[in-house]
py3Dmol code that shows the C-alpha trace and the ligand (Angstrom):
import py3Dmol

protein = """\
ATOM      1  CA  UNK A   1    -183.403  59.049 128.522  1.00  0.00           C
ATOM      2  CA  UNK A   2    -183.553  62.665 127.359  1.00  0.00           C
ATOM      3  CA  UNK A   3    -185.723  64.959 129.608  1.00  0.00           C
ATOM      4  CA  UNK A   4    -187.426  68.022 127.814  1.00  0.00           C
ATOM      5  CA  UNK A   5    -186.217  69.926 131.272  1.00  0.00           C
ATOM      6  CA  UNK A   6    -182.506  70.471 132.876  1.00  0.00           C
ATOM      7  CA  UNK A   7    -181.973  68.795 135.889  1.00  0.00           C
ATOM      8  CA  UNK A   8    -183.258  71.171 138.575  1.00  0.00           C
ATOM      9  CA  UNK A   9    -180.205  73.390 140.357  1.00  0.00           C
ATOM     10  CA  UNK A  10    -179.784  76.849 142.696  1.00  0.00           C
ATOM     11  CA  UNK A  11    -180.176  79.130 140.150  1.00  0.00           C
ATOM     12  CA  UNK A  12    -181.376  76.870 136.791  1.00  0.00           C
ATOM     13  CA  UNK A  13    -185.242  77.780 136.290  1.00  0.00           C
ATOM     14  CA  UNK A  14    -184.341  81.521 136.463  1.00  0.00           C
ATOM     15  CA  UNK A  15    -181.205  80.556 133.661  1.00  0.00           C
ATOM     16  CA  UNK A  16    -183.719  78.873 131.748  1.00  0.00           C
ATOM     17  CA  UNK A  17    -186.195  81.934 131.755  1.00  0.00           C
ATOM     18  CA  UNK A  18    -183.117  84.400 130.674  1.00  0.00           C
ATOM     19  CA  UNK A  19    -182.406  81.630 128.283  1.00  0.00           C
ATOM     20  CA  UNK A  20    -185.927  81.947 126.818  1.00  0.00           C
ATOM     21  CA  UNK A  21    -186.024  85.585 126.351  1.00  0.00           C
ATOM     22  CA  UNK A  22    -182.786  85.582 124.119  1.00  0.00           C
ATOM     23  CA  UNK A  23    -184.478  83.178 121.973  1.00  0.00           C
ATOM     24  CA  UNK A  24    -187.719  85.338 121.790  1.00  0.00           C
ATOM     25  CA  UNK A  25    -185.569  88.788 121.026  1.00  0.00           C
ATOM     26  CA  UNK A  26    -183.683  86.460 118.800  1.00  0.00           C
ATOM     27  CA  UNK A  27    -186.279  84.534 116.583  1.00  0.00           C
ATOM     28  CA  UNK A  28    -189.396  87.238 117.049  1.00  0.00           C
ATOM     29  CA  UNK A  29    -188.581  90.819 118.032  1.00  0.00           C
ATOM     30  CA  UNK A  30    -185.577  91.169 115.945  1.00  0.00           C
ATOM     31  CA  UNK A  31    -187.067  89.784 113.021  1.00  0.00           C
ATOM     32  CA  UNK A  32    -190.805  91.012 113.188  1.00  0.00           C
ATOM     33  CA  UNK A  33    -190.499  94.783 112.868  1.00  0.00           C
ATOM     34  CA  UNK A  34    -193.969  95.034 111.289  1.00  0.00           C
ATOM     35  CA  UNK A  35    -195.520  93.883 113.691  1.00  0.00           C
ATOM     36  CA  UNK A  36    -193.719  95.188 117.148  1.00  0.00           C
ATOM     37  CA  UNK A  37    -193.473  98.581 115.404  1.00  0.00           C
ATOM     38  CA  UNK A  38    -197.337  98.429 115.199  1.00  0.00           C
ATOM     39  CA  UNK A  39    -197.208  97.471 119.048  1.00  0.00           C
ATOM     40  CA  UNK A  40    -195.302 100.224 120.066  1.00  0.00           C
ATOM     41  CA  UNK A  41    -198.416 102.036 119.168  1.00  0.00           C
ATOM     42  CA  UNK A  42    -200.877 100.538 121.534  1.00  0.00           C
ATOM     43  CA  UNK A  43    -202.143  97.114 122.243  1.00  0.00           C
ATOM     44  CA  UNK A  44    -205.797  96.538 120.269  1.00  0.00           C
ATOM     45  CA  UNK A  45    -206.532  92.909 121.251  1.00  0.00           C
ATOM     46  CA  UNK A  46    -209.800  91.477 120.196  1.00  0.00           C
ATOM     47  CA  UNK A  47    -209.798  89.109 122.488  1.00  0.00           C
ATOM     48  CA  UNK A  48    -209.805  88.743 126.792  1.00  0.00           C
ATOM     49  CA  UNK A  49    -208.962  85.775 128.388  1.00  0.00           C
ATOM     50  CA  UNK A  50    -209.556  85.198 131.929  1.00  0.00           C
ATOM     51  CA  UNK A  51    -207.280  82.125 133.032  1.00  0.00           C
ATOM     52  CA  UNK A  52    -206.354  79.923 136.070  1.00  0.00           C
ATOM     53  CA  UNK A  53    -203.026  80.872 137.323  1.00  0.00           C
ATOM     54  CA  UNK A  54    -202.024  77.137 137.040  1.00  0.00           C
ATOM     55  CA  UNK A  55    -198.657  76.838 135.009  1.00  0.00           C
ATOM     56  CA  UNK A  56    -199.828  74.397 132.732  1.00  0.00           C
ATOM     57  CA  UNK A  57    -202.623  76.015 131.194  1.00  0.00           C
ATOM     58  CA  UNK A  58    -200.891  79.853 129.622  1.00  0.00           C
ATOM     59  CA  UNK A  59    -203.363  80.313 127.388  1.00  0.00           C
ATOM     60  CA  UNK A  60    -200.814  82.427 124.815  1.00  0.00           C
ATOM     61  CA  UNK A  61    -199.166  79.041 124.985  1.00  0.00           C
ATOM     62  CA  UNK A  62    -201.531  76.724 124.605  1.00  0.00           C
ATOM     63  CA  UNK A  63    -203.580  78.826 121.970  1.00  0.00           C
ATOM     64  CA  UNK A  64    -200.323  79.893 120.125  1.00  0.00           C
ATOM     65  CA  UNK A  65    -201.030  83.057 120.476  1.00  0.00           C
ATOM     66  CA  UNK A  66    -198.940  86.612 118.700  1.00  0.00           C
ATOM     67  CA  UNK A  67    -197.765  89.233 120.981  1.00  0.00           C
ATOM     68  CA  UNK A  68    -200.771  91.837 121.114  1.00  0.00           C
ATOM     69  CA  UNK A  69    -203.482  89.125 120.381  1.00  0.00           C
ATOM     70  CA  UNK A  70    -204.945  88.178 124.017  1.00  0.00           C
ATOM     71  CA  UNK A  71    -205.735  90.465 126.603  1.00  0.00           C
ATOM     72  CA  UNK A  72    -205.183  88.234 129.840  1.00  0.00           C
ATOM     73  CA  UNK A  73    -206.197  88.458 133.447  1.00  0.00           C
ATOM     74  CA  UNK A  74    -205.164  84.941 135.101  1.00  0.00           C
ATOM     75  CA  UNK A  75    -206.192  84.015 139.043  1.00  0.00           C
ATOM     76  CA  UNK A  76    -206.640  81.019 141.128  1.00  0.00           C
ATOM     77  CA  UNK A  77    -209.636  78.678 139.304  1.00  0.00           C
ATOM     78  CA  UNK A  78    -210.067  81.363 136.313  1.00  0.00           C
ATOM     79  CA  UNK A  79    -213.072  82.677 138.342  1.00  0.00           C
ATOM     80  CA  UNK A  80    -214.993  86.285 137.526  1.00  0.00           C
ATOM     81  CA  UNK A  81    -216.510  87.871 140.819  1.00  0.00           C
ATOM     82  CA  UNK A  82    -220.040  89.561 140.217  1.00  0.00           C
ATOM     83  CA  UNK A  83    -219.899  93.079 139.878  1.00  0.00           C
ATOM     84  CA  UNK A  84    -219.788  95.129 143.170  1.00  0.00           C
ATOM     85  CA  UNK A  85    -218.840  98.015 142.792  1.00  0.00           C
ATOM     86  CA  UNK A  86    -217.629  99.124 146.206  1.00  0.00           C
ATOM     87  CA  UNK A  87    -214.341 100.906 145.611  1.00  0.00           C
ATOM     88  CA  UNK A  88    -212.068  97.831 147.144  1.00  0.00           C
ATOM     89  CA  UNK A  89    -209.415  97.163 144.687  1.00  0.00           C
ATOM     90  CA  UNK A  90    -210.403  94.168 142.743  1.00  0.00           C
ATOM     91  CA  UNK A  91    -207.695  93.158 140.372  1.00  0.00           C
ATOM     92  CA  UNK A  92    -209.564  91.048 138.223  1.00  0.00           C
ATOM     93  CA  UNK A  93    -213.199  93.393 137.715  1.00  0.00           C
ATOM     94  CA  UNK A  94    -210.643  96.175 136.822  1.00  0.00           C
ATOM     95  CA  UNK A  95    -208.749  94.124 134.632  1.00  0.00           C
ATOM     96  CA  UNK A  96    -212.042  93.354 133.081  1.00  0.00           C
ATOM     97  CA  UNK A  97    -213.231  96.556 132.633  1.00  0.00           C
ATOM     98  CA  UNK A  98    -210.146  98.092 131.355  1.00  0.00           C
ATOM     99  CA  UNK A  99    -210.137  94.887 128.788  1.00  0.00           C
ATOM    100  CA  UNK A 100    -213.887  95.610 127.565  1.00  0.00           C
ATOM    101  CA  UNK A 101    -214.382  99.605 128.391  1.00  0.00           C
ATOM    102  CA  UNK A 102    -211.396 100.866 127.556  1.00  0.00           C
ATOM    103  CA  UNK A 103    -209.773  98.444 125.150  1.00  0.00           C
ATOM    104  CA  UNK A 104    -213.144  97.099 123.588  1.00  0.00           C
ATOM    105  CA  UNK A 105    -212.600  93.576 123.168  1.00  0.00           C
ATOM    106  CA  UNK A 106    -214.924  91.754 120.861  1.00  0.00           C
ATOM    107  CA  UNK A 107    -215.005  88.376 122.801  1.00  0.00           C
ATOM    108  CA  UNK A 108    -213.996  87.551 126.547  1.00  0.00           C
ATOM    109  CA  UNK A 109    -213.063  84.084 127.581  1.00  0.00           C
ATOM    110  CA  UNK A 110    -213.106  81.947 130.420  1.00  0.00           C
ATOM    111  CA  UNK A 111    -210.709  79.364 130.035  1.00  0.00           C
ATOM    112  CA  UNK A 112    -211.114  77.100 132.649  1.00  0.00           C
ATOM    113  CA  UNK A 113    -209.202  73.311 132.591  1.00  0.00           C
ATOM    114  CA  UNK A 114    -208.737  69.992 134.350  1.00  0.00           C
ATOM    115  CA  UNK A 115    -207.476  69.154 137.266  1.00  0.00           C
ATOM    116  CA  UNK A 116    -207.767  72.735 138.765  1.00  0.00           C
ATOM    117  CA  UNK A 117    -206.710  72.978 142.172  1.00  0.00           C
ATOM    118  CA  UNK A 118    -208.312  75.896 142.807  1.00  0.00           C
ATOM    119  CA  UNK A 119    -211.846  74.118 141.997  1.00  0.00           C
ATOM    120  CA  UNK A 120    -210.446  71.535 144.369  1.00  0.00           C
ATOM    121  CA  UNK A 121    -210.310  74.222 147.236  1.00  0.00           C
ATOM    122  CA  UNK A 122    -213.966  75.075 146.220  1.00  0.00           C
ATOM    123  CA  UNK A 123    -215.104  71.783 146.599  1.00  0.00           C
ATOM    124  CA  UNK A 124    -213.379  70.613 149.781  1.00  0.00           C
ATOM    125  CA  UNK A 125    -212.813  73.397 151.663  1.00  0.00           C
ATOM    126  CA  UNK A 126    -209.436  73.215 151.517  1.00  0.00           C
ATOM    127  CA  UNK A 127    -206.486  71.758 149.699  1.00  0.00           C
ATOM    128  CA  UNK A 128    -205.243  68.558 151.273  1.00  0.00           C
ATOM    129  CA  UNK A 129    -205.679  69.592 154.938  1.00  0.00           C
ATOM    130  CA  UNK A 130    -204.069  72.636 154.448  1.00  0.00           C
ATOM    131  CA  UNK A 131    -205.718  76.094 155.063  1.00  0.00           C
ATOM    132  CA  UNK A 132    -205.240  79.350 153.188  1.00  0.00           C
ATOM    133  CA  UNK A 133    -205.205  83.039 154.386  1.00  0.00           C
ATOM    134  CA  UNK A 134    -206.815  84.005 151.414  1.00  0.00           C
ATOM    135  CA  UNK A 135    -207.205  81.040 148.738  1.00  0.00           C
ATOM    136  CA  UNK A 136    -210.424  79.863 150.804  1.00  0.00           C
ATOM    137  CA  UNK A 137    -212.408  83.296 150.385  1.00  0.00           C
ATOM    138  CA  UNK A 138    -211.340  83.756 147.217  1.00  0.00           C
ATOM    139  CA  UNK A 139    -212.680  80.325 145.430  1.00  0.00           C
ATOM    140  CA  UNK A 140    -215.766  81.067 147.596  1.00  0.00           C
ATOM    141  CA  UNK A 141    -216.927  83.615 145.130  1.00  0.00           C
ATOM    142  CA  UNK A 142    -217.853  80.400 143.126  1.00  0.00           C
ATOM    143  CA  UNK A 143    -219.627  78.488 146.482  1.00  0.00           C
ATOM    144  CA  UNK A 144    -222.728  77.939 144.128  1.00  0.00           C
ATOM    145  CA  UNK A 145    -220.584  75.198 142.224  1.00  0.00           C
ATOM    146  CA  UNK A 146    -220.182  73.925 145.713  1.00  0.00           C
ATOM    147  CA  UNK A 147    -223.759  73.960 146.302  1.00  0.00           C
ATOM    148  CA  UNK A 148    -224.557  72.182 142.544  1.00  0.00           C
ATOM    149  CA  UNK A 149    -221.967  69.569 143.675  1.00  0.00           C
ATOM    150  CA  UNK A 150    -223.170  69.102 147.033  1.00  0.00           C
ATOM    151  CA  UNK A 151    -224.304  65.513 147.702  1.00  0.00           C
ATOM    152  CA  UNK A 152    -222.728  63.984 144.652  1.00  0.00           C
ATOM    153  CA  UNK A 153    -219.658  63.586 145.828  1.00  0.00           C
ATOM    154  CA  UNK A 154    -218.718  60.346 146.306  1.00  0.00           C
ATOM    155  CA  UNK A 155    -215.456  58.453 146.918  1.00  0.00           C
ATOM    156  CA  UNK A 156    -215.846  57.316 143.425  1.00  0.00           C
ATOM    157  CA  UNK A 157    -217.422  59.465 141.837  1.00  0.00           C
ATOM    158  CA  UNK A 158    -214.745  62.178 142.797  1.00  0.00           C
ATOM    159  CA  UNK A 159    -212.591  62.445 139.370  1.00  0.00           C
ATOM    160  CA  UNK A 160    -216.168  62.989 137.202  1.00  0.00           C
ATOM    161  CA  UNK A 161    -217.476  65.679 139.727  1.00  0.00           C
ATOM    162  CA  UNK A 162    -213.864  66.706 140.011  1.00  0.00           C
ATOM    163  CA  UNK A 163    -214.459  68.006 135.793  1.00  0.00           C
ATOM    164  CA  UNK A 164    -217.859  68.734 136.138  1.00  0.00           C
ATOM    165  CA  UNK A 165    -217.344  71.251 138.834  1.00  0.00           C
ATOM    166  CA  UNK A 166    -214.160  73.070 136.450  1.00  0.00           C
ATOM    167  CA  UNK A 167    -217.232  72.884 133.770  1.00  0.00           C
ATOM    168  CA  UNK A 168    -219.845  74.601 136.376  1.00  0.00           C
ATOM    169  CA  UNK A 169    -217.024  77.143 137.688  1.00  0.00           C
ATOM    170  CA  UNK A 170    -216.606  78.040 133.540  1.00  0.00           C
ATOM    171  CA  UNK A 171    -220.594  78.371 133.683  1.00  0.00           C
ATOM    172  CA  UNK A 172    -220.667  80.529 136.789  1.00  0.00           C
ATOM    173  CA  UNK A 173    -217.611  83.007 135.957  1.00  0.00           C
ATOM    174  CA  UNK A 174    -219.891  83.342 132.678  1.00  0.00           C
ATOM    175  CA  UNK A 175    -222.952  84.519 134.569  1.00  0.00           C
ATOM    176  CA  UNK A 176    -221.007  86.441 136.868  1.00  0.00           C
ATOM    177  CA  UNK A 177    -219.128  88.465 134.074  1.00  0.00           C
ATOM    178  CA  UNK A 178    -222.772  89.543 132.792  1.00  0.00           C
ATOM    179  CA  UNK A 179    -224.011  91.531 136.287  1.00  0.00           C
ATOM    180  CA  UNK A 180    -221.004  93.648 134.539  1.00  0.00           C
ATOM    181  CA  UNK A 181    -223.333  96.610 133.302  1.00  0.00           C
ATOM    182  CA  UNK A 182    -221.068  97.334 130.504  1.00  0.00           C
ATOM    183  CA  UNK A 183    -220.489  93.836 129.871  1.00  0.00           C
ATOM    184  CA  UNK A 184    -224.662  93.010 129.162  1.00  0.00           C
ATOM    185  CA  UNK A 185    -224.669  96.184 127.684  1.00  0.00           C
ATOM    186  CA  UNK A 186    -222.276  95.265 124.507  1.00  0.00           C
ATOM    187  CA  UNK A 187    -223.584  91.302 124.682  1.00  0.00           C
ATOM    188  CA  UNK A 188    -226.727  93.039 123.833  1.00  0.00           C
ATOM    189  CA  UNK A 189    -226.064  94.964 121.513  1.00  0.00           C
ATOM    190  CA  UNK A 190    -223.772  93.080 120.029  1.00  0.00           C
ATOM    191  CA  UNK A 191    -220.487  94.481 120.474  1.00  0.00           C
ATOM    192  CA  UNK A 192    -219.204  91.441 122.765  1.00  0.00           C
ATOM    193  CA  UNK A 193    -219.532  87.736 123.069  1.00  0.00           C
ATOM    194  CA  UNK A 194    -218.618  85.815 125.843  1.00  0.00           C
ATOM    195  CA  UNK A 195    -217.259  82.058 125.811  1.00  0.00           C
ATOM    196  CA  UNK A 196    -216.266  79.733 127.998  1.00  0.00           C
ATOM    197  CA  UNK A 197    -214.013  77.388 127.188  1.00  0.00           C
ATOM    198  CA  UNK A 198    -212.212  74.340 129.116  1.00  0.00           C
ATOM    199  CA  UNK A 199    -208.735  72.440 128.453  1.00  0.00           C
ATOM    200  CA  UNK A 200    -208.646  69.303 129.181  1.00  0.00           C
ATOM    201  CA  UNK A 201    -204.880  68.514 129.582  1.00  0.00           C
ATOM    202  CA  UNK A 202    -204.897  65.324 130.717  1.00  0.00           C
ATOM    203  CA  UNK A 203    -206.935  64.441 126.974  1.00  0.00           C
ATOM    204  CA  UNK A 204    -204.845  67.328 125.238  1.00  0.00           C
ATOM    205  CA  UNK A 205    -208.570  68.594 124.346  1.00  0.00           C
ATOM    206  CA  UNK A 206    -210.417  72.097 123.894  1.00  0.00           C
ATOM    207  CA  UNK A 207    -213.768  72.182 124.133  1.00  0.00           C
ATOM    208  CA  UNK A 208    -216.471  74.917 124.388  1.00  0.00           C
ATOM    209  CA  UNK A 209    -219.473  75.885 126.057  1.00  0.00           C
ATOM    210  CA  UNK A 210    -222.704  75.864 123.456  1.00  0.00           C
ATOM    211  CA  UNK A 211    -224.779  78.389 126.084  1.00  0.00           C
ATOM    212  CA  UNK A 212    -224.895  79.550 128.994  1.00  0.00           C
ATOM    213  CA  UNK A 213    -225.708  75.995 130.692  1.00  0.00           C
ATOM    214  CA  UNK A 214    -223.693  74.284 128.600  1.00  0.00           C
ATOM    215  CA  UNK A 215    -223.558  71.560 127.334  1.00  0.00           C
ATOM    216  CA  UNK A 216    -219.291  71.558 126.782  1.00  0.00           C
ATOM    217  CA  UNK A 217    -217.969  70.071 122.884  1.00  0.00           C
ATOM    218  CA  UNK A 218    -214.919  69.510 121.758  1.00  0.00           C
ATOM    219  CA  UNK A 219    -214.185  72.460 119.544  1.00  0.00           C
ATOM    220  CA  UNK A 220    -213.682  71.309 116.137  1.00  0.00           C
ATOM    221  CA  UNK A 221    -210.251  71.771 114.254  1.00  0.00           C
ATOM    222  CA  UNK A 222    -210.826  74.844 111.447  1.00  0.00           C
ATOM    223  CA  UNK A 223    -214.399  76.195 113.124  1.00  0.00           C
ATOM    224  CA  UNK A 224    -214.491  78.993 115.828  1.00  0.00           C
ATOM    225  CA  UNK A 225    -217.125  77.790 118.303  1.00  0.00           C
ATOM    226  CA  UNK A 226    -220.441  79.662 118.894  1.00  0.00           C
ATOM    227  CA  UNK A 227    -220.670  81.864 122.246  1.00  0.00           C
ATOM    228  CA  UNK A 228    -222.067  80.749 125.593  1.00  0.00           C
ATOM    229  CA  UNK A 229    -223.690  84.353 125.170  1.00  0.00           C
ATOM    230  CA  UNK A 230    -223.733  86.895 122.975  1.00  0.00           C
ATOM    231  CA  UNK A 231    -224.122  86.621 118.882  1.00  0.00           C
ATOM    232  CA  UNK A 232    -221.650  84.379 117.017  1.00  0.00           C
ATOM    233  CA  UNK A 233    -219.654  87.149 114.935  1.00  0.00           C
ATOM    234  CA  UNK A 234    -218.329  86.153 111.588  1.00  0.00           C
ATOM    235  CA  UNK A 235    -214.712  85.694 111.356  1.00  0.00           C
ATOM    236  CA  UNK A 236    -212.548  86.752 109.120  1.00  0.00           C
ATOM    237  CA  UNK A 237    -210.908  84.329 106.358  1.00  0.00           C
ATOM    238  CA  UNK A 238    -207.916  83.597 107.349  1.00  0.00           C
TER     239      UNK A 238
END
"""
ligand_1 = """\
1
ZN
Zn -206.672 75.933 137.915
"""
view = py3Dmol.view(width=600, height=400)
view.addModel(protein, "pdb")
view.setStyle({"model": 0}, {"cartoon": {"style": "trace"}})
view.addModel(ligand_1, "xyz")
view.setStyle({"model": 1}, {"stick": {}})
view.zoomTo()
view.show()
């Protein structure tokens, strides 16, 4: 049987990576001036995605996305700390103020998806017995999922609260991302919009949150889905 992957060797996933970016200069960047002329500009992405590291949900990838188009910050569990201010470096906050102060994105993201281990970590403390130096603390940031799950969890009930907790981590990155002054500042006035969104791999599904509690939908082919917060803006035709 053919596999969509070579067989594994010293040496082979970096080949395959080299591989890949021939085939991108190749097909794309030597055959799109327009558009990475226009690039060499500047970068003027409407839209920020914040992802979960996780390799199988790239959300360029999986949203077939141009160069330029998607301002991404990606960490364990797609999670947004609240807004403290304390002059630590904090790689995502500064990755989302640069993407909504200084770039002005008109939506943000939070794509969250199924079978995240790093919602895992949040719910059991850990990630099959084994202990992090810093994964622990850093899905922490999200303990009030925890809390919301807390007492549900059941043997069998595990693989439901399993997706309802990636849901409720969306939910809480979404309320965290507005104690960003200049975040509630634009979703006021209009300027910004904030969505979260979850993929559902193992269904192949997208599906959005209607508001800021939810409830998630599948997101229908053709029709940009309202925003958890913020006013729907009207796109474009395309
Ligand atoms: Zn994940």
């Amino acid at each position: 049987m053919a596999t969509a992957f070579p067989p594994r060797s010293r040496g082979g996933a970096l080949r395959r990576l080299v591989d890949g970016f021939d085939r991108f200069r190749d097909q794309h960047f030597e055959h799109d001036h327009e558009l990475y002329d226009t690039l060499l500009d500047g970068q003027r992405p409407e839209v920020m995605v914040i992802a979960c590291s996780d390799s199988r949900t790239d959300p360029a990838i999986i949203c077939g996305a141009e160069p330029g188009e998607l301002f991404v910050v990606r960490n364990v569990a797609a999670l947004v700390p609240t807004y403290e201010p304390d002059h630590r470096p904090r790689g995502t906050s500064a990755a989302i103020e640069f993407g909504v102060v200084a770039l002005g994105v008109r939506h943000v993201i939070v794509l969250g998806h199924s079978f995240c281990a790093g919602v895992r970590c949040l719910l059991e403390h850990d990630h099959g017995g084994r202990r992090f130096d810093f994964v622990s603390d850093w899905v922490g940031i999200a303990s009030e999922v925890r809390d919301e799950m807390d007492g549900l969890v059941t043997e069998a009930e595990r693989p439901v609260i399993a997706r309802r907790a990636e849901q409720a981590a969306v939910l809480a990155s979404l309320r965290h991302l507005h104690t960003y002054p200049f975040v509630a500042e634009r979703v006021a006035d209009g300027r910004l919009s904030l969505h979260g969104w979850y993929f559902h791999f193992g269904w192949g599904l997208l599906q959005a949150a209607e508001g800021p509690d939810g409830p998630f939908r599948q997101v229908d082919r053709g029709m940009p889905p309202a925003p958890a917060m913020g006013r729907a803006v009207a796109e474009p035709p395309a």
